[in-house]
N, C-alpha and C positions, 0 to 999 in steps of 0.2 A: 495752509496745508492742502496739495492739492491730492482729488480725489482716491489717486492711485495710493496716496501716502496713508490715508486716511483707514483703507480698503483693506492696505496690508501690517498696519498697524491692527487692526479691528480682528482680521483673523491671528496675526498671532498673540492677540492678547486673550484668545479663545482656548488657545493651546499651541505651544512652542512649535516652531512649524520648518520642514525645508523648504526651497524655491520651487521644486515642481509639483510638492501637496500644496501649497498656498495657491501656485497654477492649477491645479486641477479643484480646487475648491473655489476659485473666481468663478470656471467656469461650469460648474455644478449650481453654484448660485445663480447663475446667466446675468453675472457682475460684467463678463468681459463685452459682451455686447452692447450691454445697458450703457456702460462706462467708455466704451471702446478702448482695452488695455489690451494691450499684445505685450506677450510672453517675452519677450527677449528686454523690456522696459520692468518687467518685476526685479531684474538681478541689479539693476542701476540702482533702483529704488529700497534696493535689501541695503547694498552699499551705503546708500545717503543716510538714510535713517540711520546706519550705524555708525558712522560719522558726527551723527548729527547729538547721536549719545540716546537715544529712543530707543535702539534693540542696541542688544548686545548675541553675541555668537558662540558656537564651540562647533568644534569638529568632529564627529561620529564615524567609527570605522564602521563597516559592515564585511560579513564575512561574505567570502566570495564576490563580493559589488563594490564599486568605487566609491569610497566615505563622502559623509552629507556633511552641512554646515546646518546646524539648527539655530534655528533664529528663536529669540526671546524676547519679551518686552521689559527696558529696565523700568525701574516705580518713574525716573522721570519721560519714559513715554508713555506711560501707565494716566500721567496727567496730563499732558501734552492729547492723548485721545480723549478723553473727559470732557476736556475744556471744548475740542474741539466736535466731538458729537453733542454736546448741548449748543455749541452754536448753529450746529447745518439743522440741525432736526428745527432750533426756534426761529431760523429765518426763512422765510420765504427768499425762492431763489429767483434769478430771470436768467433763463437759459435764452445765449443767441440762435439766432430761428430763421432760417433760412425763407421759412413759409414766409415770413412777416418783411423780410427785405424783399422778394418779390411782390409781395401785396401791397406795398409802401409804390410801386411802381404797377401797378394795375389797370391804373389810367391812360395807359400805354398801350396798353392792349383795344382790341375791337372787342365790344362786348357779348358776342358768340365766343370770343377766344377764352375773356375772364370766365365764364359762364362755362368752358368745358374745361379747365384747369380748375375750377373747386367743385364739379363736379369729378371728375377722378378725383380731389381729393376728397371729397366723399365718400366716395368708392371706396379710399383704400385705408379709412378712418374706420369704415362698416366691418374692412377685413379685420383690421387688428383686432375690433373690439368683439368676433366673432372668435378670432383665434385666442381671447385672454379669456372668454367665459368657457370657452373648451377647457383650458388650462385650471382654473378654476372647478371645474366641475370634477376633473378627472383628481384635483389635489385630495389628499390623505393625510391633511396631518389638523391637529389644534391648535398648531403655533397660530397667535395670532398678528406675530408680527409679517413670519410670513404670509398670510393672507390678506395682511392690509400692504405689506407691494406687490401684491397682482393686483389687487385692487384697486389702488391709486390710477394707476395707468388707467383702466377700467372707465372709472369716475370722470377724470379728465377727458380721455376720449368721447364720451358720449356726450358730456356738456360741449365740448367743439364740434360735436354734430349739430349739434340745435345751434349754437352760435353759426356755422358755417350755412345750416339750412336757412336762416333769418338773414345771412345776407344774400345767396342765392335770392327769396323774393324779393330785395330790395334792387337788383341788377335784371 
């Protein structure tokens, strides 16, 4: 399942939903950037899944405004997301990493060159993890799930600081 599927399975199992509240609830979650999903790929992915027997649909007139199609979860996309948020949560993932095919090739470089290429990435490791405790700071709720992903980012970032500072001394 990929993650677009997974994302819009998850919200409308939250509550039956149309395609432009499921859009504006990606991006209230700041799903669309994290994920990078663009809008015009949620109505393919309404379709598939409904295809696929996971949502099922009905049509809602609205007075005065052009009728919606609301999407619902049937019991078997009801397990079909189950199965498959206990798999992404118990696995550790490996995302492809742009950083790490360039540093696979480093050696290529003059070592003033490597040496200012993970120093901006330093630099811009310090931003993010300045603009997530801002975020964090300014957050207002209890949810704890929500603040264990701002925090993950968090966590990871900072550890890739110290990993990136130890190999700056080492170059």
């Amino acid at each position: 399942m990929t993650i677009l599927e997974l994302t819009i399975l998850g919200i409308v199992a939250e509550t039956p939903n149309h395609a432009y509240n499921i859009d504006k609830l990606i991006v209230e979650r700041g799903l669309r950037d994290r994920f990078n999903i663009g809008f015009s790929s949620i109505y393919a992915t309404l379709n598939k899944l409904q295809d696929d027997g996971l949502l099922e649909s009905s049509f809602s007139e609205q007075k005065n405004l052009p009728g919606r199609r609301i999407y619902a979860i049937t019991s078997q996309g009801r397990r079909a997301l189950t199965e498959e948020l206990v798999k992404a949560i118990s696995q550790p993932q490996k995302l492809p990493s742009l950083f790490e095919a360039g540093l696979s090739f480093g050696a290529l470089l003059q070592k003033a060159e490597l040496r200012e290429a993970l120093s901006l990435y330093e630099a811009e490791l310090g931003r993010l993890v300045q603009n997530k405790v801002r975020a964090l700071t300014a957050m207002d709720t209890t949810d704890q799930i929500k603040r264990a992903l701002l925090t993950r980012p968090l966590t990871l970032w900072q550890a890739e600081r110290k990993w990136n500072r130890e190999l700056l001394s080492l170059i």
